[in-house]
Steps between C-alpha positions, in 0.01 A plus 500: 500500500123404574317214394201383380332165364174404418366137423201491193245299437433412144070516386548458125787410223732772394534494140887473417707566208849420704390197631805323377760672704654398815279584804198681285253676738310790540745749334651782730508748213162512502377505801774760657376753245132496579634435877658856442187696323278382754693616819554785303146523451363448812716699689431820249166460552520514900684819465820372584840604270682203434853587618788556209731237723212222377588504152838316350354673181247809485438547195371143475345484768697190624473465921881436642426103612627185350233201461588134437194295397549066541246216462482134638379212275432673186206327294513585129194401209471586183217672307281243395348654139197629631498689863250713669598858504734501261278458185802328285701810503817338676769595242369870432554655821865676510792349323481130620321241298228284660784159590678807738198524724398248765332486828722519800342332844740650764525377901645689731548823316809725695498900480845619649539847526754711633592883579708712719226765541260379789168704394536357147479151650219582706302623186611198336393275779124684507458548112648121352197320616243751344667526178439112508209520572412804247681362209553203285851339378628409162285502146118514471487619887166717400319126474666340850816340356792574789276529814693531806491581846753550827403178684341630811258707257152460693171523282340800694845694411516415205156567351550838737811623315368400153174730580725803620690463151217460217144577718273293352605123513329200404548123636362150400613171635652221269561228741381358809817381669858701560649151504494453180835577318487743202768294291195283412246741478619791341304398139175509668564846688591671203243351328290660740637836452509461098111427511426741753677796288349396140173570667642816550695622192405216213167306585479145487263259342258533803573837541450851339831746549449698793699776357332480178190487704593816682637706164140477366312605780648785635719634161341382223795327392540169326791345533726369242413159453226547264691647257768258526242238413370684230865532300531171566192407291617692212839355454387173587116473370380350793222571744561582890222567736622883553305658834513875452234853604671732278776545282741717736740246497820566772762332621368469825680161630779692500385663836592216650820401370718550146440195281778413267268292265136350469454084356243431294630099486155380256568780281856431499530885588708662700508882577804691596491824736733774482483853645351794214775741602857353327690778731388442855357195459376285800592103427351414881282621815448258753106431591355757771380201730712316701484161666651402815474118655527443861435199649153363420394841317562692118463853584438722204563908497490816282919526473492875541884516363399434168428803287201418250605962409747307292272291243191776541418600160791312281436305201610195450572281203338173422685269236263195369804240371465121437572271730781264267632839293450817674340643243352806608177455345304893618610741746286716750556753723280587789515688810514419882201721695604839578294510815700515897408093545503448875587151577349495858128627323492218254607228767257589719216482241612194346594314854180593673282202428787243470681263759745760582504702835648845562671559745376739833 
């Protein structure tokens, strides 16, 4: 039987909806299975045939290893009511309500793995620390949430592997000093990454939505927020300063992530999203840029596993209900750009004149 054990270091929360169990950690049944597809991966892609003798089961794909996953001093906080990145959408996520999910702060973090096939262990013992390094643990990983690395993780490999996985890679620094322990600064960091992304995918008060921004100029497009704000007049008689160049409204914020609902809080509005297409219909998609935390940097990426092919095209359905009653007040359905959207092309417009650096 070989061995194998790696010691992690922990960069941001993971968000936890077991956090009341014995010994809660980083959860083994999820990171063995993208453990598995990525040594998989890698090792297809090299050319190399992953041996039959390597999987306890083929048809799942499962790698024949056994991983036991333990955590010193766990740290656990609640959700205050309002937290950066995850836009008051606690209890909508899954099948747990909001009081389920808390922040786990984890020392020490154990990986214990063992096999009786020596190559396997030496792919495990090459590929762990770049999955870590790749990948995010645990919900809302696409906006930093369950950072991690294996503790020896240097910066130059680490900004190295992330640029062989997803090319074009962007970094800004959040704090001055790696003294400084994330436990009591984890509100300001994602903070910084909420901010940074509205500028992206929402606008803010300051700012003008770069993807909005980038829809009008090179398709002609305008996105869907106008004519939100316009049904919302109607059913509520009020006036809203509505920002539009034409009337080819589409639902382009879905690009850049699914939205289950919109808040209009003044007009006591709220707007429900569902999928057009009853049959097939897609309830989630995961935003196409991911961020990664290291140390004193965010790092932000085009997350090439997501598949925008899926959303291209659909219509989706927009329910206008009141806040107190649900009432569903007007319906409309509109539909997401049918254009090939490349992540990497709009990042690097948008992050060109901005405090972000790519990576060389």
């Amino acid at each position: 039987m070989y061995t194998l054990s790696f010691t992690l270091k922990q960069h941001t929360p993971i968000i936890h909806f077991q956090h009341d169990q014995n010994g809660a950690t980083l959860r083994a049944t999820e990171v063995k299975p993208k453990l598995d597809r990525f040594i998989i991966e890698k090792l297809e892609k090299s050319g190399v045939n992953v041996e039959s003798r390597w999987f306890n089961n083929v048809q799942k794909r499962s790698l024949n290893y056994a991983m036991h996953i333990t955590s010193d001093n766990i740290e656990v906080e609640s959700f205050p009511k309002i937290y950066p990145c995850f836009f008051g959408n606690l209890g909508e996520e899954g099948n747990e309500n909001s009081s389920n999910k808390k922040l786990l702060f984890l020392k020490r973090i154990t990986i214990n793995i063992t096999t009786k096939i020596f190559s396997l262990h030496n792919a495990i013992q090459k590929y762990l620390p770049q999955l870590f390094i790749i990948a995010n643990f645990g919900t809302r990983g696409s906006k930093g949430f369950g950072s991690l690395t294996e503790v020896n993780t240097r910066l130059n490999f680490f900004e190295e592997t992330l640029k062989k996985e997803y090319s074009d890679v962007y970094r800004i620094n959040w704090r001055t000093s790696s003294n400084i322990d994330i436990r009591q600064e984890h509100r300001f960091l994602f903070k910084k990454i909420e901010d940074e992304y509205k500028v992206l995918k929402s606008g803010t008060q300051k700012s003008t939505s770069k993807l909005k921004t980038y829809f009008n100029n090179r398709h002609d497009i305008e996105w869907e927020k106008p004519k939100l704000q316009s049904i919302i007049e109607s059913i509520t008689s009020t006036r809203l300063k509505v920002d539009r160049i034409n009337n080819n409204y589409q639902y382009v914020r879905a690009l850049l992530g699914l939205a289950e609902n919109f808040e209009f809080p003044k007009q006591e509005i709220k707007i429900s999203v569902k999928d057009g297409d009853v049959k097939n219909g897609i309830e989630r998609l995961s935003s196409p840029i991911l961020f990664k935390v290291f140390e004193n940097f965010i790092y932000l990426m085009p997350n090439h596993h997501v598949d925008l092919n899926l959303i291209s095209g659909h219509s989706f359905n927009f329910s206008f209900k009141k806040e107190k009653t649900n009432e569903v007040l007007n319906t409309q359905s509109l539909k997401v750009p049918d254009i090939n959207f490349q992540v990497a092309e709009f990042l690097k417009e948008s992050l060109s004149y901005s405090n972000w650096t790519k990576l060389k």
